[in-house]
C-alpha positions as a Markdown table, in Angstrom:
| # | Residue | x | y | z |
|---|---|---|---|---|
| 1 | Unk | -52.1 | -71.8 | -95.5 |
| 2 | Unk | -50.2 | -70.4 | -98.9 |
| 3 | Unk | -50.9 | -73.6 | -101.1 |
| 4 | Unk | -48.5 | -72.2 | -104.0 |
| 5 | Unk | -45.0 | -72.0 | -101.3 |
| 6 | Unk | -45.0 | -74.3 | -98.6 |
| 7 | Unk | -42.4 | -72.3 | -97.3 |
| 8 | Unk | -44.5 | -69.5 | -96.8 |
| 9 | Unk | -47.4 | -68.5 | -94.4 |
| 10 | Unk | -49.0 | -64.6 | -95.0 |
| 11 | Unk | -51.9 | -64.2 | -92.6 |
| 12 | Unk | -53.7 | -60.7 | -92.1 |
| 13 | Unk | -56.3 | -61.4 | -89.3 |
| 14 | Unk | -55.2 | -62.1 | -85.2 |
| 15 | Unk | -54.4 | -65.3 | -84.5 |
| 16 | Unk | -56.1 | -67.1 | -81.2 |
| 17 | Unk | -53.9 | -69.1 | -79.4 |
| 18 | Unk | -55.6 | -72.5 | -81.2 |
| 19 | Unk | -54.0 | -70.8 | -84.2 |
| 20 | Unk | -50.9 | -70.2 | -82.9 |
| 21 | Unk | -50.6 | -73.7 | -81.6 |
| 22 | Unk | -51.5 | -75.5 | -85.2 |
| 23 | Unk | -48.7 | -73.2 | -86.7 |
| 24 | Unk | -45.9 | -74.4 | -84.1 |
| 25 | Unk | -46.5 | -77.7 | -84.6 |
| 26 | Unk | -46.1 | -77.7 | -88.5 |
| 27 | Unk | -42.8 | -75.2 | -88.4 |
| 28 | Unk | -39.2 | -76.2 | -88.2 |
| 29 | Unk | -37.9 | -73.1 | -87.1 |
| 30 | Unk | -39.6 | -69.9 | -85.3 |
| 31 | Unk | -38.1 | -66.5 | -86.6 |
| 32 | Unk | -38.7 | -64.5 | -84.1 |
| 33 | Unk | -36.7 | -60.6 | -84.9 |
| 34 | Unk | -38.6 | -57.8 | -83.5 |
| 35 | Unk | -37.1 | -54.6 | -84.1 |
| 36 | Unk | -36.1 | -53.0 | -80.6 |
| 37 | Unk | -38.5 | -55.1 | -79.0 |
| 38 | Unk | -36.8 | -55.2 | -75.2 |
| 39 | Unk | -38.8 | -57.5 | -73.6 |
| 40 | Unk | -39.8 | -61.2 | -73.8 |
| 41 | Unk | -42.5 | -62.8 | -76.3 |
| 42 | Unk | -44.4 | -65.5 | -75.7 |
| 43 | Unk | -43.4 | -67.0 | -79.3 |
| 44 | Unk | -40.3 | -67.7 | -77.6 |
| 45 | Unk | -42.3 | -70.1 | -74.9 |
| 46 | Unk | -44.1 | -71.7 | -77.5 |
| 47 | Unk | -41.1 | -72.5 | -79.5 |
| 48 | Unk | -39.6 | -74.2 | -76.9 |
| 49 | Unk | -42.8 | -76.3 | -75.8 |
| 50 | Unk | -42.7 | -77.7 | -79.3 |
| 51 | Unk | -38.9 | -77.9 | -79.3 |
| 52 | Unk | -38.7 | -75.8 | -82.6 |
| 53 | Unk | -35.3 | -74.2 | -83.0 |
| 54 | Unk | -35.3 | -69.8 | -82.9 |
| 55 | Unk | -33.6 | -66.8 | -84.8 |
| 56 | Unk | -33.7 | -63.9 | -83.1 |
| 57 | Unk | -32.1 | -60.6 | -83.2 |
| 58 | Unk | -28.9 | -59.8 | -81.0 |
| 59 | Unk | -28.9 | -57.5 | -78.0 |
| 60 | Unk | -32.3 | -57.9 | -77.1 |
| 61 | Unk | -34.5 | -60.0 | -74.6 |
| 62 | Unk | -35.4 | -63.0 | -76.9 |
| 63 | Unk | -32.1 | -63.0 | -78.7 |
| 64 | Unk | -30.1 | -63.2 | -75.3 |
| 65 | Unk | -32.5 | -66.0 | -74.0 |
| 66 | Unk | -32.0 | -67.8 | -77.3 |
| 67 | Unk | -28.2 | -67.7 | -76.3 |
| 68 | Unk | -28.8 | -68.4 | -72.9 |
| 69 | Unk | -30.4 | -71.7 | -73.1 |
| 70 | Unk | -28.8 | -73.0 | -76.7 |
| 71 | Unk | -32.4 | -72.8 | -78.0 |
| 72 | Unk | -31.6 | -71.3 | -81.3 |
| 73 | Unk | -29.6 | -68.7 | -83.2 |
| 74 | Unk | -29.6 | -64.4 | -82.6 |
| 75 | Unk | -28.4 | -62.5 | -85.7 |
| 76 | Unk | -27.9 | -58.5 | -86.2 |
| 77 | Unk | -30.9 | -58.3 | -88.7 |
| 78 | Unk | -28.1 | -58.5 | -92.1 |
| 79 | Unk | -30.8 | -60.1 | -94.8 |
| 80 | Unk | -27.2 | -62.3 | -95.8 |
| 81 | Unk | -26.6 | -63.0 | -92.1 |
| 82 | Unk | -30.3 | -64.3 | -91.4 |
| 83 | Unk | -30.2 | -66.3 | -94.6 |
| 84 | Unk | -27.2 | -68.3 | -93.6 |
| 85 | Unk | -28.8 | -69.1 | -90.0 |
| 86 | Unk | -31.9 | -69.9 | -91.5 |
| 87 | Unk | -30.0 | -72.2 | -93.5 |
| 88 | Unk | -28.0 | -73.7 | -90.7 |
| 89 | Unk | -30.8 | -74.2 | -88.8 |
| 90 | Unk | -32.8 | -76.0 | -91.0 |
| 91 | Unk | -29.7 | -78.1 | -91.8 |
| 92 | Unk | -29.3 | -78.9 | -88.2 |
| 93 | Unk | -32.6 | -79.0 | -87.1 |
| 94 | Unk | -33.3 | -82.9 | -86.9 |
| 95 | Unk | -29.8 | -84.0 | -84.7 |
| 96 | Unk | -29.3 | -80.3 | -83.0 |
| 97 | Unk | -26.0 | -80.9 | -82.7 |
| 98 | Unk | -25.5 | -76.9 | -81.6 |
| 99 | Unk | -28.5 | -77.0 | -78.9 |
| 100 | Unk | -29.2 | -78.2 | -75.5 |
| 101 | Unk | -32.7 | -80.3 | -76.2 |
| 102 | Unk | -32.7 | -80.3 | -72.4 |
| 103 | Unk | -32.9 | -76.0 | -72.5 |
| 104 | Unk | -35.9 | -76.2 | -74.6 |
| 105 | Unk | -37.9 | -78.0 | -71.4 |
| 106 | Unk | -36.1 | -75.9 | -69.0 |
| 107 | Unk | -36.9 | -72.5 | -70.5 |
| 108 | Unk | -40.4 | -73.7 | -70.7 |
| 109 | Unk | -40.8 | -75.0 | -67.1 |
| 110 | Unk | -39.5 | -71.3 | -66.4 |
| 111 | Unk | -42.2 | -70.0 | -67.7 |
| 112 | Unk | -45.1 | -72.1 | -66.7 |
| 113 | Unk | -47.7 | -71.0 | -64.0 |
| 114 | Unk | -46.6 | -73.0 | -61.1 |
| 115 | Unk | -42.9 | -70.8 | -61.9 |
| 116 | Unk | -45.0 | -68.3 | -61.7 |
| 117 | Unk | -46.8 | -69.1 | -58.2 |
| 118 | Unk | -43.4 | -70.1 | -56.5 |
| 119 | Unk | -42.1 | -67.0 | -57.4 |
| 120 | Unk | -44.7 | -64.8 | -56.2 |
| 121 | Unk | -45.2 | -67.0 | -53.0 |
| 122 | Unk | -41.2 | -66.2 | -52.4 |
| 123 | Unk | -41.6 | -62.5 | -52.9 |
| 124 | Unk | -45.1 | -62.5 | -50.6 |
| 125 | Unk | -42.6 | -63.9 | -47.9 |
| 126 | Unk | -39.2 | -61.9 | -48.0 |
């Protein structure tokens, strides 16, 4: 951790999972814009197991969950535009007044491995 901006965090080495974890729990909000990333991230899961609101960008796969299941914020990638949210968010964060606390648990239970098994043991049998 940076221990001159408490608002910052600049690592350069993999993170294990361990890692990861310790990071979600000390965050208020998981920016998660990946340029023309398509497909899901597990960030996403992990933001909504610790019920920590997201930004993501528009038109893709985590920004369209994030809309989904009211679990955060997708902006177009504008510097001005993701400021604002940021803002928001963190102004909102501790009521969520604009989220579904519910869709935070419900998007995680989707992705969980007994989802995962029930979905596989339906496809097995069709």
């Amino acid at each position: 951790m940076n221990d001159h901006a408490p608002n910052i965090l600049f690592i350069l080495h993999p993170l294990n999972d361990e890692e990861i974890n310790q990071i979600y729990k000390e965050i208020d909000i998981s920016y998660l814009y990946f340029y023309n990333y398509v497909s899901s991230n597990h960030l996403l899961t992990k933001a909504a197991y610790y019920q920590k609101p997201v930004l993501a960008n528009k038109d893709f796969c985590v920004g369209d969950t994030v809309k989904k299941f009211k679990i955060g914020l997708s902006v177009n990638g504008k510097m001005e535009e993701s400021v604002s949210a940021l803002e928001f968010l963190r102004l909102e964060r501790l009521d969520f007044d604009v989220f579904d606390k519910e869709s935070f648990t419900d998007y995680y239970a989707l992705q969980s491995e007994l989802f995962l098994d029930n979905a596989l043991e339906q496809i097995m049998f069709f």
